[in-house]
MARLUM-690223 format. One record per residue (C-alpha): residue in one letter; x, y, z. Coordinates in steps of 0.5 Angstrom, whole numbers, plus 2048, in hexadecimal, padded with zeros to 3 digits. Each point is the difference from the previous one (the first is absolute). Example, Ala and Ser with C-alpha at 12.3 -4.5 7.8 and 13.67 -1.06 7.14 Angstrom:
BEGIN
a8197F7810 s8028077FE 
This chain:
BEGIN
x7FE7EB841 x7FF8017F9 x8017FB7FA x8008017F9 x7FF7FB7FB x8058007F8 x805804804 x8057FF7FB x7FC8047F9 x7FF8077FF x7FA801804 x8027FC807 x806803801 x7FE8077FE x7FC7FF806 x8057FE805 x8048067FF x7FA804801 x7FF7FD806 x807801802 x7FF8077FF x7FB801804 x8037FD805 x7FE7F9801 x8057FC802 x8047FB7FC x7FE7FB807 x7F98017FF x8007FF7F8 x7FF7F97FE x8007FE7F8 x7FF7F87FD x8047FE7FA x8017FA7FD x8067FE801 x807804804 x8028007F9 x8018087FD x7FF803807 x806803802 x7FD807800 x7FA7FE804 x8057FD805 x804807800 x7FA803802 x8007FC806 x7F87FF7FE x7FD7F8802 x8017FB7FB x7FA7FA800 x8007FB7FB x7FA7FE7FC x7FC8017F9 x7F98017FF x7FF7F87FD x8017FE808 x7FB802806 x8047FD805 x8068047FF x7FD8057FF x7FC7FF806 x8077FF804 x8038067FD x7FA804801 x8017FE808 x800807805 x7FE8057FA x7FB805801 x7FF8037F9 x8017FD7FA x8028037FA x7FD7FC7F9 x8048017FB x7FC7FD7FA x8037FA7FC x8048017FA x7FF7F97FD x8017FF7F9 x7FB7FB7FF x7F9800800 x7FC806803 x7FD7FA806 x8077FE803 x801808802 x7F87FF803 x8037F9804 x806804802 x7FB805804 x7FB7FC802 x8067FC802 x803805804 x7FA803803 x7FE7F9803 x807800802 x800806804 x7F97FE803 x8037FA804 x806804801 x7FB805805 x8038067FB x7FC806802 x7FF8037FB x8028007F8 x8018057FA x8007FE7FA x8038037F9 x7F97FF7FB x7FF8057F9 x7FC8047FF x7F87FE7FD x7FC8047FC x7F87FF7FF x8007FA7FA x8067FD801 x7FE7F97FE x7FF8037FA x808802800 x8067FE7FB x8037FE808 x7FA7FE803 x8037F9803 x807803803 x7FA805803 x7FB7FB802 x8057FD804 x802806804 x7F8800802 x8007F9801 x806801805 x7FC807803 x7FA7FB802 x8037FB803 x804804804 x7FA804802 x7FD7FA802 x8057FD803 x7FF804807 x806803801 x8018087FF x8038037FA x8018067FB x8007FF7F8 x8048047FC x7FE8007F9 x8068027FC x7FF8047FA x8057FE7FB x808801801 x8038077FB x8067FB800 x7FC7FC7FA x8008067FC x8067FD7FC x7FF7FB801 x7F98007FB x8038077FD x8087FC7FE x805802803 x8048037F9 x7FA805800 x806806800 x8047FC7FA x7F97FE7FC x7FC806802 x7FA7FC800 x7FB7FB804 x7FC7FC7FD x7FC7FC804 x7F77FF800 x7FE803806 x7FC8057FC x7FE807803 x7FF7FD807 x803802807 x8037FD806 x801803807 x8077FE800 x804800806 x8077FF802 x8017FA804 x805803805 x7FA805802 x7FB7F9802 x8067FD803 x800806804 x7F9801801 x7FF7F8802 x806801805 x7FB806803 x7FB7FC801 x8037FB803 x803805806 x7FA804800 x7FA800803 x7F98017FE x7FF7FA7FA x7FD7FA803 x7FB7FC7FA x8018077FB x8018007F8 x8058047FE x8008027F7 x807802800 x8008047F9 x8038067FD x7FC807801 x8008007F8 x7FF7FA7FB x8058007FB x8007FD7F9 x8067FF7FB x7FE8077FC x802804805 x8057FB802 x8038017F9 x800808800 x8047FF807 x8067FC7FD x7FF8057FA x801805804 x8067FD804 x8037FE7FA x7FF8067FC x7FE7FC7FA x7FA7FE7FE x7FD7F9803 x7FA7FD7FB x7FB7FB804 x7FE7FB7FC x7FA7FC803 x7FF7F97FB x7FB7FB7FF x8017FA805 x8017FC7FB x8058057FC x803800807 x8027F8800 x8018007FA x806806800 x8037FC807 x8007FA7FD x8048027FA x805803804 x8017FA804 x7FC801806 x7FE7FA804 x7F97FF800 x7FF800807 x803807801 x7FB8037FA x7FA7FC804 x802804807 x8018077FB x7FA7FF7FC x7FC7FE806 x801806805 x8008047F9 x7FA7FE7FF x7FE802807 x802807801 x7FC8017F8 x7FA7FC804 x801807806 x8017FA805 x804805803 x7FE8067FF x7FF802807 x803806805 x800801806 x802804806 x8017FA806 x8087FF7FE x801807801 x7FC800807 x8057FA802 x8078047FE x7FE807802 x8028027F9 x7FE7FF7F9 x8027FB7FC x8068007FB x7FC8027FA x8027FC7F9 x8038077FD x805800806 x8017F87FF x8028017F9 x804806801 x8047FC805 x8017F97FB x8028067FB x804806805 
């Protein structure tokens, strides 16, 4: 039996219906949710519903009871980066005393130096969790997630076609962007298929991608001229601020701003490829879709 932690989110639920699609059954799906509040959608799947959290080992020992094969979805805590790496550590000690057989686990992707990197906690806590999975004596695979496509906007503004215009300090830098779906659909593969016990798996684009060429595709959805403006970080904050955002939204945007400046993400790689049996969705067909 299969379970997925943070069933609820974007990433978790993507999983559940690739795994419905290729034919698992619901009765053989578990997913651990906090509460039984918000899971009416679940509960149509005819999924099995467990209750639990990532701050509690014993619940999640009692919800991981009968499973296999535990998907763990890494923790979107909103606090600080060590509550996420108590969450995994949590978990995977829970799953351990719960004789779970073997866990994947949904990491991000490293590049040689990231300690240096504008995001080196959030990416120092992927790689805590990695050893003390890898220490912990049960089988596992790794997904080293490059970085969702969805986030383009997100950095980008989601008024680029009125302002025809993105201002935002990642310089010239690249990232391997990726559509969550494709990892959700990648991880479900792993999952059903043999053939991953104790691997690492770099699951980028087969082509890096800055906001350059980002601007140049928009422009040419558009047909209008798209300026990319790359400030000074502390420009950047200053403008945000000014036009009211709040502090912590222009830390995250600056920190992953300053992260693909940094080329932490610049990587491409043909394993997520290899997984589907397609290439990935390139981020000109994304942009044309989000403009189609």
């Amino acid at each position: 039996m299969i379970l997925i932690t943070g069933a609820t989110g974007n990433f978790g639920s993507k999983v559940i219906k690739h795994l419905l699609k290729k034919g698992v059954p619901a009765s053989e799906i578990a997913v651990m949710v906090r509460s039984m509040e918000n899971t009416g959608s679940l509960e149509k799947l005819g999924v099995d519903l467990r209750i639990g959290n990532y701050d509690d080992v014993d619940a999640m020992v009692k919800a991981f009871a009968g499973i296999e094969q535990l998907l763990l979805v890494s923790s979107s805590d909103r606090g600080a980066i060590e509550n996420r790496t108590k969450h995994h550590i949590n978990a995977i000690t829970a799953a351990r005393q719960a004789n779970v057989r073997h866990i994947t686990y949904t990491s991000f992707i490293r590049k040689e130096g990231h300690e240096k990197s504008a995001i080196a906690g959030f990416q120092n806590s992927h790689l805590v969790t990695e050893n003390f999975l890898k220490d912990s004596g049960l089988t596992f695979t790794i997904l080293q997630n490059g970085i969702y496509q969805e986030m383009i906007f997100a950095f980008a503004g989601e008024k680029v076609a009125e302002t025809h215009s993105i201002f935002f300090p990642a310089k010239q830098g690249r990232a391997g962007w990726v559509l969550r779906e494709e990892l959700a659909e990648a991880a479900a593969t792993v999952l059903t298929t043999e053939g991953h016990t104790n691997k690492t798996y770099i699951l980028t684009n087969t082509a890096a991608i800055g906001f350059g060429q980002i601007a140049e595709y928009i422009s040419e959805r558009l047909n209008e001229e798209v300026e990319y403006t790359t400030p000074e970080v502390t420009t950047f904050g200053d403008v945000l601020k000014n036009s009211g955002v709040p502090p912590m939204y222009i830390d995250m945007m600056t920190m992953w701003g300053t992260a693909i400046a940094e080329g932490t993400m610049d990587l491409e790689d043909n394993t997520l490829e290899l997984l589907l049996g397609r290439k990935p969705k390139k981020v000109q067909e994304f942009i044309g879709e989000i403009y189609g």
